[in-house]
C-alpha positions as CSV (number, residue, x, y, z in Angstrom):
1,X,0.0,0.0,0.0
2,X,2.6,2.2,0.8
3,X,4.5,1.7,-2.6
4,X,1.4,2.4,-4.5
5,X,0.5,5.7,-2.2
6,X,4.2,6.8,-3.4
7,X,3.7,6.3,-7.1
8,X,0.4,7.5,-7.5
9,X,1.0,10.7,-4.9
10,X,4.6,11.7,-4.5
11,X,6.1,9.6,-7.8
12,X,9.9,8.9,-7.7
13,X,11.0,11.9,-7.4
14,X,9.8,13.2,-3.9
15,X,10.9,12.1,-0.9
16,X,9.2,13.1,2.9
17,X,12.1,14.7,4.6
18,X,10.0,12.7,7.8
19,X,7.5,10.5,8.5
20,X,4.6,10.4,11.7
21,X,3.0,7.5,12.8
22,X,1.0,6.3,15.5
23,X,3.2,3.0,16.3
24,X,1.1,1.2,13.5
25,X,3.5,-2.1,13.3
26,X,2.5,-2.8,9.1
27,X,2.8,0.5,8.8
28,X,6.2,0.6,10.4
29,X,7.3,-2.7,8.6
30,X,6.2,-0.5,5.0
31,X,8.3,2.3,6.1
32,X,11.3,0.2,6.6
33,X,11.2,-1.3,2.9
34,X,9.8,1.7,1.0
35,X,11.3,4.5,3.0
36,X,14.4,3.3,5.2
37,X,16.5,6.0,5.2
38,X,13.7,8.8,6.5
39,X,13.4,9.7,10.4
40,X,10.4,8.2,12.1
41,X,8.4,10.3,14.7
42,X,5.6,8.6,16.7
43,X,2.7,11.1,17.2
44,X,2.7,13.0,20.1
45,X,-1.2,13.0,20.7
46,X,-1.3,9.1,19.7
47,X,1.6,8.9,22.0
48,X,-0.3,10.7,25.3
49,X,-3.7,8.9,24.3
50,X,-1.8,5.4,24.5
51,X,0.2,6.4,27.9
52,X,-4.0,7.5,29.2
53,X,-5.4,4.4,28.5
54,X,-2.4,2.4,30.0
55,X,-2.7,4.3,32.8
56,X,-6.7,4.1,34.0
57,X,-5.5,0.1,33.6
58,X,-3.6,0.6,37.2
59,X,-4.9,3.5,38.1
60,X,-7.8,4.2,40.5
61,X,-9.6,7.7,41.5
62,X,-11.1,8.0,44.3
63,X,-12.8,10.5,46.7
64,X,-13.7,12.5,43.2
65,X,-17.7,14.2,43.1
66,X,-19.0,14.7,40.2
């Protein structure tokens, strides 16, 4: 997918001077074979969403009113 998004959208000639994900693993695996050479940023607000729902796994509140 990512080979085809290249040629139809950016064509040989273009390369991303970066790349953001969100951790996606295929999407990671793509980047390696299509892009290897360009940095890789994970998403900063996929990155605080993920740490959130980690945390209310071990995390309690209590004594909060609503």
């Amino acid at each position: 997918m990512l080979e085809a998004y290249k040629q139809a959208v950016l064509g040989n000639n273009v390369k991303p001077l970066i790349i953001v994900t969100d951790h996606e693993q295929a999407l990671l695996n793509g980047l390696r074979t299509v892009y290897p050479r360009v940095p890789h940023l994970l998403c900063r607000w996929h990155t605080e969403k993920n740490v959130l729902q980690e945390a209310k796994k071990h995390w309690r509140v209590t004594g909060v009113n609503k």
